[in-house]
C-alpha positions as CSV (number, residue, x, y, z in Angstrom):
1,X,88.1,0.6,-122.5
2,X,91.1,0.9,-120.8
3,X,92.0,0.2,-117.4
4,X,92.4,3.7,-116.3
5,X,89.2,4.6,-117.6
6,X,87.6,1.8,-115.5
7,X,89.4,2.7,-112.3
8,X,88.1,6.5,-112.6
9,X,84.8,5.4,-112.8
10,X,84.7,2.4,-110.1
11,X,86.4,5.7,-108.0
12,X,83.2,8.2,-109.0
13,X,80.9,5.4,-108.0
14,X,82.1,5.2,-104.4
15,X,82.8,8.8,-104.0
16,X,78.9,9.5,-105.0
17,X,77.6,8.4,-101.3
18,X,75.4,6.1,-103.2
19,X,77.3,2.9,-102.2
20,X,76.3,4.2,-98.4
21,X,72.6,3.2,-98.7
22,X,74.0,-0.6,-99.6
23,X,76.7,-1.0,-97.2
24,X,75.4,0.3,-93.9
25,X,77.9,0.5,-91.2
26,X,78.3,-0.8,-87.8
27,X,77.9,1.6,-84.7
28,X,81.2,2.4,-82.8
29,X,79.6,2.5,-79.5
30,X,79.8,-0.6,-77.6
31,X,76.0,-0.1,-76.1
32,X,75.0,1.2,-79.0
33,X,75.7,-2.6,-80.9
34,X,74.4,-4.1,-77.9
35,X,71.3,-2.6,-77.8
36,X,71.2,-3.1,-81.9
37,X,71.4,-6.3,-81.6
38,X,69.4,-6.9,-78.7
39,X,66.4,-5.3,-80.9
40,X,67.2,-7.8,-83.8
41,X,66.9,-10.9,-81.5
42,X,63.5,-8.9,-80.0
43,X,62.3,-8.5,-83.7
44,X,62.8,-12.0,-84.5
45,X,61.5,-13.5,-81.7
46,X,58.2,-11.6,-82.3
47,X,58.0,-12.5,-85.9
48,X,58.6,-16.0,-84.7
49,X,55.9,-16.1,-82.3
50,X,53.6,-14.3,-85.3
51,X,54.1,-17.2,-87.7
52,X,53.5,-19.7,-84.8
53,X,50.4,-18.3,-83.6
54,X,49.2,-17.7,-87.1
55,X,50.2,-21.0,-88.1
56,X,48.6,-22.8,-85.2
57,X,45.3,-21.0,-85.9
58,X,45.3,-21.6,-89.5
59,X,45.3,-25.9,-88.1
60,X,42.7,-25.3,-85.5
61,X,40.3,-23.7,-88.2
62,X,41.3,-26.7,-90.7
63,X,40.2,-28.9,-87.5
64,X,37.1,-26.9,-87.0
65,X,35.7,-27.1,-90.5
66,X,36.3,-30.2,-91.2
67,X,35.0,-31.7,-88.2
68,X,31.8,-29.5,-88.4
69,X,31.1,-30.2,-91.8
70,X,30.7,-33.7,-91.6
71,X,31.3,-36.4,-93.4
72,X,30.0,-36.2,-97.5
73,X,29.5,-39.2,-99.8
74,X,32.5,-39.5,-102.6
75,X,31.3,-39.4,-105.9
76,X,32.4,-43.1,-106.6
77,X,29.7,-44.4,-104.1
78,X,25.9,-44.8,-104.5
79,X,23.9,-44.7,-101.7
80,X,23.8,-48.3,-101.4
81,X,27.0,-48.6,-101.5
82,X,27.4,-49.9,-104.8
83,X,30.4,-49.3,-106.9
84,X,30.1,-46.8,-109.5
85,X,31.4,-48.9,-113.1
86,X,33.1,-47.0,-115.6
87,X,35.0,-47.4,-119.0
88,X,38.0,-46.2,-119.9
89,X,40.8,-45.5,-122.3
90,X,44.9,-44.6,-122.6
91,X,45.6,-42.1,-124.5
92,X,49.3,-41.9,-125.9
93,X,51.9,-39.1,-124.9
94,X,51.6,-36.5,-127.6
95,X,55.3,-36.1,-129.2
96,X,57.3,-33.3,-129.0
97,X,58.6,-31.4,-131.9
């Protein structure tokens, strides 16, 4: 391919309008940005908020559940309080190959 060649088709791509959806543009108007970017600030703000109140609620229903529940015995422990003997054994890493 020659360089020509790659030059008319880089042109056909941006004449298409295509590249427009990817690059949006900035508005000329002076209020126009202002107000653009006042509604950015707005919408992140609010998302902010969102997580935090979400976030907050998902910790105060963790709180809740756990301290209605109750406490539970671990499996480790009798009811005497005994400790629960077991055996064991080590089992090698299997090699890779």
């Amino acid at each position: 391919m020659t360089q020509r060649f790659l030059h008319n088709l880089l042109l056909r791509w941006r004449s298409t309008g295509f590249t427009a959806v990817f690059a949006p543009r900035k508005p000329r108007h002076p209020l126009t940005r202002l107000l653009f970017g006042l509604a950015g600030i707005a919408l992140a703000a609010v998302l902010l908020v969102f997580g935090v109140v979400i976030g907050a609620a998902m910790l105060a229903a963790g709180l809740a559940i756990r301290l209605l529940a109750g406490r539970r015995r671990t499996a480790g422990t009798s009811g005497d309080g005994t400790v629960l003997d077991g055996d064991y054994r080590v089992v090698d890493k299997p090699l890779l190959r």
